[in-house]
N, C-alpha and C positions, 0 to 999 in steps of 0.2 A: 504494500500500500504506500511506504515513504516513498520507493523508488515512481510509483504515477506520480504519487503528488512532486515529485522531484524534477519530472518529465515535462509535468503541465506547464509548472513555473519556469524552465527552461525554452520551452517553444514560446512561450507569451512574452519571454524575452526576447526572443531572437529575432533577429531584423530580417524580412522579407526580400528585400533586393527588391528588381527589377523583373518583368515574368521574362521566362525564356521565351525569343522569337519562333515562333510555329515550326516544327518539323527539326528543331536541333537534335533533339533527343534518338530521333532516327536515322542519324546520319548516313549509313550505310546502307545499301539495298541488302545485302547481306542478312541483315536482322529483322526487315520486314515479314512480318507474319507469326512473329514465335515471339516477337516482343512487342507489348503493350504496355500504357499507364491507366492504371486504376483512377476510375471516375468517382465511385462512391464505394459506398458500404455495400447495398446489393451488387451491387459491380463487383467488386471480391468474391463475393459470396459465388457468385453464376460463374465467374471466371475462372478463380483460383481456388477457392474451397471446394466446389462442385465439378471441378476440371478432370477429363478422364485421362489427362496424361500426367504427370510428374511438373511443380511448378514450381519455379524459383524467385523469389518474393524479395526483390532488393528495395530493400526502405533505403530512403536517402534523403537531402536537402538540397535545392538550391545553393547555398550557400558556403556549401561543404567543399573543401578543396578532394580529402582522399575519394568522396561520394564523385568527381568529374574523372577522376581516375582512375577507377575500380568498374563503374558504368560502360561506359564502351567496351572496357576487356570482357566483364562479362557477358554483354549482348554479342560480342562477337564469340566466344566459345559455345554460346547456347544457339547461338545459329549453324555450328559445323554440327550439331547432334542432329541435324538433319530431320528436324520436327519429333522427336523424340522425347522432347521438353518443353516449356513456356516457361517466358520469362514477366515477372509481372511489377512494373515499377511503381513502387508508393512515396509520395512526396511527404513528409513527416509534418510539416506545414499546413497543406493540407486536407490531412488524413489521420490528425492527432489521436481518433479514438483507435483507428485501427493501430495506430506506434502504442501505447499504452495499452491494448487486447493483447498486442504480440509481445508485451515488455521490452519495447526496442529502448536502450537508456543510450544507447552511442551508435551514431551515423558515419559509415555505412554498417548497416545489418542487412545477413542476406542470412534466408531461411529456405529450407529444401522441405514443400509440402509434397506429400504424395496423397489420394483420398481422404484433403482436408486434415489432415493430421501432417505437424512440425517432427521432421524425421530427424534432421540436421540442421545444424546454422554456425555460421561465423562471424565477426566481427572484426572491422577495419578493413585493409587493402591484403589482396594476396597476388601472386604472379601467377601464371597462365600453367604451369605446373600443376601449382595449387587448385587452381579452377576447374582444371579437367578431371581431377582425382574425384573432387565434389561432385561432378556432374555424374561421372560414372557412375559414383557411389548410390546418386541417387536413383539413374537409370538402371542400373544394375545389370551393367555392362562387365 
């Protein structure tokens, strides 16, 4: 419970920015179709909780520097699984109730759901090494 209430008062601090100009997030053609950003709370639910494939849930921030460089590595490793997986981006900003559902306290947090159930997760930056071992593990390759 401190840790939400910790969460709360740290997003109500945090300064907003600027919003990202349309289509950055999807830089690569590459990542089309296996990555998306969460709209709402039903939007989770039907996408990523209710998703019949393996889903990888990277909460992150605007504002976040390791969150702009951890993001494209992973959309690009989730796109070589060749649909295999969905990647589901949450802005912590937001999507505050879903960061504090998921007890996300530090950005980036990435979670490995499989039927609605957190199987795996790690926190911070990892290298493409790292990333593919996670993906496997989750795909169960």
């Amino acid at each position: 419970m401190a840790q939400r209430l910790a969460l709360r008062r740290l997003l109500s601090l945090t300064p907003r920015g600027p919003p990202e100009p349309p289509g950055r997030a999807f830089g690569t053609s590459a990542g089309r179709g296996s990555t998306f950003n969460v709209q709402d709370g039903s939007d989770f639910q039907d996408r990523v909780v209710n998703s019949p494939k393996p889903v990888v849930v990277d909460f992150h921030a605007q504002w976040c520097g390791p969150c702009k460089i951890l993001g494209p590595r992973l959309e690009k490793m989730v796109a070589k699984q060749e649909g295999k997986v969905v990647m589901a981006k949450v802005d912590i900003d937001d999507h505050t109730d879903l960061a504090i559902e998921y007890e996300v306290s530090a950005v980036p947090t990435v979670l490995a759901m499989k039927n609605g159930d957190v199987v795996d997760k790690f926190v911070g930056i990892k290298d493409e090494d790292q990333l593919e071992a996670f993906l496997k593990k989750l795909i169960g390759a």
